[in-house]
C-alpha positions as CSV (number, residue, x, y, z in Angstrom):
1,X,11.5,-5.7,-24.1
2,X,8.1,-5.2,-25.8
3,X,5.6,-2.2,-24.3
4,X,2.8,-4.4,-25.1
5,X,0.7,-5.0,-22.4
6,X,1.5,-8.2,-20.4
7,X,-1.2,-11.1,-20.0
8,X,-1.3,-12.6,-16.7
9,X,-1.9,-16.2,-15.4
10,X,-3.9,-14.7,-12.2
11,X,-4.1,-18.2,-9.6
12,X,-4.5,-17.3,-6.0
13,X,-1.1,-17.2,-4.8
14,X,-0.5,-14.6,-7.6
15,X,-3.4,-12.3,-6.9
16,X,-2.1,-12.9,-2.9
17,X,1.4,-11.7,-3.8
18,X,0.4,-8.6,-6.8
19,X,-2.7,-7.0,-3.7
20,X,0.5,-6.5,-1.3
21,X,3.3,-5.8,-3.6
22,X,0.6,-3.2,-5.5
23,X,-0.4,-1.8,-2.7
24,X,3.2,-0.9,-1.9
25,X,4.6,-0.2,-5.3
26,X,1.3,2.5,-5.9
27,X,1.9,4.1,-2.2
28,X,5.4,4.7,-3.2
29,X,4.4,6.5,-6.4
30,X,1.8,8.6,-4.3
31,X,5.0,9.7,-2.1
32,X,6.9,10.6,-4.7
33,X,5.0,13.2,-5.7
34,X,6.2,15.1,-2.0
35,X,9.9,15.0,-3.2
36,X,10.8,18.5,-3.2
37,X,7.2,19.8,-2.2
38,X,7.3,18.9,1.9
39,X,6.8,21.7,4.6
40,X,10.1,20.6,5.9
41,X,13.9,19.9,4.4
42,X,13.9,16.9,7.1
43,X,10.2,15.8,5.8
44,X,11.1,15.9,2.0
45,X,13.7,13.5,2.6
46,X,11.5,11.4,5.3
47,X,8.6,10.8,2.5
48,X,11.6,10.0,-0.2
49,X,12.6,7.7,2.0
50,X,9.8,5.4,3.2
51,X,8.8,5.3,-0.6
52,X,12.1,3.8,-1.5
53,X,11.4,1.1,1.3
54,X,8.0,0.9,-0.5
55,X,9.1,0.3,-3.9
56,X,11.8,-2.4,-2.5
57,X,9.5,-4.6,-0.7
58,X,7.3,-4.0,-3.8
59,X,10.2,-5.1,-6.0
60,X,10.8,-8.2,-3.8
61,X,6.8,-9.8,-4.2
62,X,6.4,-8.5,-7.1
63,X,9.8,-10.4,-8.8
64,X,8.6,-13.6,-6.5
65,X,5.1,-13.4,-8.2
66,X,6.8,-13.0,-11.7
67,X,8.2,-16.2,-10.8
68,X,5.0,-18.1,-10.8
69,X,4.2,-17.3,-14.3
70,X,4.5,-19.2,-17.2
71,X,6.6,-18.1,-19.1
72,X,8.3,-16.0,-16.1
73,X,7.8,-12.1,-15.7
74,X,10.2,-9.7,-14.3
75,X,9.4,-7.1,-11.6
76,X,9.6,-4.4,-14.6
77,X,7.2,-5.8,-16.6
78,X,5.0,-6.4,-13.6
79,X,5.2,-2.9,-12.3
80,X,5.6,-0.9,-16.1
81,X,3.1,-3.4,-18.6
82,X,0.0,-4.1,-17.0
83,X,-3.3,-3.0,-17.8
84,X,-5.1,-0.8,-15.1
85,X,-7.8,-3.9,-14.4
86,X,-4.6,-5.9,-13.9
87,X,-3.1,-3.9,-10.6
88,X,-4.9,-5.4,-7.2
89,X,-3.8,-2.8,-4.9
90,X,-6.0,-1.0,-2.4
91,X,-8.0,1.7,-3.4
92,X,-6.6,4.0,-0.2
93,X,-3.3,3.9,-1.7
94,X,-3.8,5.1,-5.1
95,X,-5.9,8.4,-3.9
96,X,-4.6,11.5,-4.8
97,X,-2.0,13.0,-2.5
98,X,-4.2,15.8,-1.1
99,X,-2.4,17.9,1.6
100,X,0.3,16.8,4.2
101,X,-2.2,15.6,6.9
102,X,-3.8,13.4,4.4
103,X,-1.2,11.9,3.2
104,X,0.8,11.5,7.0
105,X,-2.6,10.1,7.9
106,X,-2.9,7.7,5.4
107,X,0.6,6.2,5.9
108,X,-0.2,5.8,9.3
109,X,-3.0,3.8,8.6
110,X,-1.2,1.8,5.7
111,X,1.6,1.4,7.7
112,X,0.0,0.3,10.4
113,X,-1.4,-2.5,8.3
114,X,1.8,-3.7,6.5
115,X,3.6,-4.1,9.9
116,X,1.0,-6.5,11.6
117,X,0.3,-7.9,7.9
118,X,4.3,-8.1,7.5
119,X,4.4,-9.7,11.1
120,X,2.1,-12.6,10.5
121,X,3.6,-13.6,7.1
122,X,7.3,-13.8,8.6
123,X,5.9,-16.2,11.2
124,X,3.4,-18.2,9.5
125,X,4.0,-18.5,5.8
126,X,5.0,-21.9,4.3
127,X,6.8,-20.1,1.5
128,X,10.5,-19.5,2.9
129,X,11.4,-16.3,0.1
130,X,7.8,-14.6,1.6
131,X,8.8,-15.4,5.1
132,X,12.5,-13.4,4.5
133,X,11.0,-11.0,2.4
134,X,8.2,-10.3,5.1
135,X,11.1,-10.2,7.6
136,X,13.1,-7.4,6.4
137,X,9.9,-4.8,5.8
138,X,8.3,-5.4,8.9
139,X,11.2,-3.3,10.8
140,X,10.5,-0.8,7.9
141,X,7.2,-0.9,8.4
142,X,7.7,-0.3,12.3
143,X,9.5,2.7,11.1
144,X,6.9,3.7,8.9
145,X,4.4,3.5,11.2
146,X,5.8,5.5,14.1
147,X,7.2,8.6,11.6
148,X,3.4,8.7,11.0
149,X,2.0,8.1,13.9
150,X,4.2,10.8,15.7
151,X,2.9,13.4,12.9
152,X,-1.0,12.5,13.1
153,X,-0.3,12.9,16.9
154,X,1.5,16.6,16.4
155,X,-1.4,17.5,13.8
156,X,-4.1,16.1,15.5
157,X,-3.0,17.7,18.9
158,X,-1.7,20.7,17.5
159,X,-3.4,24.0,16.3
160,X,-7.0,24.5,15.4
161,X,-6.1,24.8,11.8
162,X,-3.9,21.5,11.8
163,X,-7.1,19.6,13.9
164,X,-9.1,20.8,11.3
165,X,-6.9,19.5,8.5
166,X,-6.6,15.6,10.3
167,X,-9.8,15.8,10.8
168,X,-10.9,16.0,7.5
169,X,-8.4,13.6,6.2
170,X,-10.0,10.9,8.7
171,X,-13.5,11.9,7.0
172,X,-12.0,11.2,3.9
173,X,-10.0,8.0,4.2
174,X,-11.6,5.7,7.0
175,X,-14.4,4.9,4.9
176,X,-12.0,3.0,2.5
177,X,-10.4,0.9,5.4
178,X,-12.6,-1.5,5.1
179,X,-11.1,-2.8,1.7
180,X,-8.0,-3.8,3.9
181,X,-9.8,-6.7,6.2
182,X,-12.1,-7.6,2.8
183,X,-11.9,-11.3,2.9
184,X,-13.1,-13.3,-0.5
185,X,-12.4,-16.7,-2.5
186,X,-8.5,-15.8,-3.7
187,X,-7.7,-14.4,-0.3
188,X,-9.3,-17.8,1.2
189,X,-7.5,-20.0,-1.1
190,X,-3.6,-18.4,-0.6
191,X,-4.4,-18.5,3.0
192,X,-5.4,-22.4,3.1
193,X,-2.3,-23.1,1.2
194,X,-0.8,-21.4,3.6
195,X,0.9,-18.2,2.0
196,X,-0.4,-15.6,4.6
197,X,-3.3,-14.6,6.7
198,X,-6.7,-13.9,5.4
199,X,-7.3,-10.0,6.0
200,X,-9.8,-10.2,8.3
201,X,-7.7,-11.3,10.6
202,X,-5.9,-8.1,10.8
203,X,-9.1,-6.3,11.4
204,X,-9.2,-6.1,15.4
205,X,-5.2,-6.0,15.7
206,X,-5.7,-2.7,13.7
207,X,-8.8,-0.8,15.1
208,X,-6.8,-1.4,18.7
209,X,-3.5,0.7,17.4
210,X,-5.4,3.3,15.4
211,X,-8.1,3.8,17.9
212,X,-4.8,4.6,20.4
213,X,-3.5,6.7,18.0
214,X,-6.5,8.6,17.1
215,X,-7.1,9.0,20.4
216,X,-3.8,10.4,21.4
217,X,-4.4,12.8,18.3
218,X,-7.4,14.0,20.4
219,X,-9.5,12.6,17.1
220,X,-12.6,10.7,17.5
221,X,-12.8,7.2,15.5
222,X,-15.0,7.2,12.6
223,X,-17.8,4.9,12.5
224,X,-18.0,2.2,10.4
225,X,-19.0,2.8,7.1
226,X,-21.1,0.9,4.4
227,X,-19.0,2.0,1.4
228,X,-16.8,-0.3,-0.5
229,X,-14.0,-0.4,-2.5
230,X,-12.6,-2.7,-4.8
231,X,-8.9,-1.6,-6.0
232,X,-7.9,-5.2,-5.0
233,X,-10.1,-6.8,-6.9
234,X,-9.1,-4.8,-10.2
235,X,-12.1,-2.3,-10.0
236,X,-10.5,1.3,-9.5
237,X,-11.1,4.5,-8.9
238,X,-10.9,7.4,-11.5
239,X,-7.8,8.8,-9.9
240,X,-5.7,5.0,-11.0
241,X,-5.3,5.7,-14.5
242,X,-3.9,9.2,-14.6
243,X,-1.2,7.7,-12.0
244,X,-0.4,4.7,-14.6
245,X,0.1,7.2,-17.5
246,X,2.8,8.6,-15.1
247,X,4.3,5.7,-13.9
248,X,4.4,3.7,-17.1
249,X,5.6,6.3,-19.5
250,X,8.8,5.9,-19.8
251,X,8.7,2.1,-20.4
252,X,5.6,2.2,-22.8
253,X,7.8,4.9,-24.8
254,X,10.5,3.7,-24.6
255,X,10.8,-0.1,-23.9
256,X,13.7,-1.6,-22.1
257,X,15.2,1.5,-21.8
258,X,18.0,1.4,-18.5
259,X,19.7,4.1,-17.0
């Protein structure tokens, strides 16, 4: 295999398929970073875990979207050989890891997304592989989502100092929610050919269970904010390349190389 950068034939469907499985496969990488660095034995192992999941479900839509290239792509050369413009994931995801209430927060409100965004594609997509796929990481997701939710709650409930700490993590992340219910012209077409839901039809389903769990974390719920960002649409922040020099290292120097 080459370490050239891959080209990609970028319809709809594919852009549809590579904003999920990016999302997913960049997450994982951000929760790699906690193996061997968690507060807790239990927690190390927790965060290893839930990235596995991640990178699996990323494999999955990443392999199916490989599929609909001409000539076909693998998952590696998907994940490993793209150019940074090239990965559509959201911009929440790729964000540096910060400390553990940021990153607990942020899972719970990226899991919380994935399972109702999971949820819909098992039910209504016309594509049978993204229904099963969809399937078998929405009980992940569930999981994901109430590890999370159970450590925002103990946080956000718990001592000043770990208040403090969720409370500035909220400060820091809400404002980038928005990218997660941003609905333009690929997101229209996959949905009208019936791959998935638009986004913005995840919007209300989500403020309901974050605005219980925020509340139950005795934290108040942000107001909305103006900013945007665009990871999905290829436009990153500063933080995405220093995490691609990481994560495609090994392949770029060394191409093909297996274990």
């Amino acid at each position: 295999m080459s370490n050239a950068s891959i080209q990609l034939e970028l319809t709809p469907a594919v852009q549809y398929l590579l904003r999920i499985g990016d999302s997913a496969l960049i997450l994982a990488q951000r929760l790699g970073e906690w193996t061997g660095r968690a507060p807790i034995l239990e927690e190390d192992i927790a965060m290893a875990n839930i990235a596995l999941d991640l990178i699996g479900q990323s494999r999955a839509l990443l392999t199916l979207a490989g599929s609909l290239q001409s000539p076909a792509l693998d998952e590696d050369q998907l994940a490993f050989l793209r150019v940074e413009r090239d990965y559509f994931n959201v911009t929440m995801a790729e964000l540096p890891r910060g400390d553990f209430a940021f990153s607990v927060l942020r899972n719970a409100m990226l899991s919380t997304w994935f399972k109702l965004l999971w949820a819909r594609l098992a039910e209504e997509s016309v594509h049978d592989e993204l229904r099963a796929i969809a399937a078998k990481a929405l009980k992940e997701a569930r999981y994901h989502q109430q590890h999370s939710a159970d450590w925002v709650v103990r946080l956000g409930d718990g001592s000043e100092e770990s208040h403090r700490r969720m409370q500035v993590a909220l400060d820091a992340l809400w404002r980038y929610a928005s990218e997660l219910f941003d609905t333009d012209a690929a997101d229209v077409a996959a949905a009208e050919a019936g791959w998935g839901p638009r986004w913005s039809e995840l919007r209300e389903a989500w403020m309901l269970e974050m605005s219980a769990m925020l509340q139950e974390a005795t934290l108040p719920v942000p107001a909305d904010s103006k900013f945007q960002s665009d990871g999905k649409r290829g436009r990153h922040s500063e933080h995405m390349g220093f995490m691609l020099a990481d994560l495609q290292y090994l392949q770029r120097a060394f191409p093909g190389g297996a274990w």
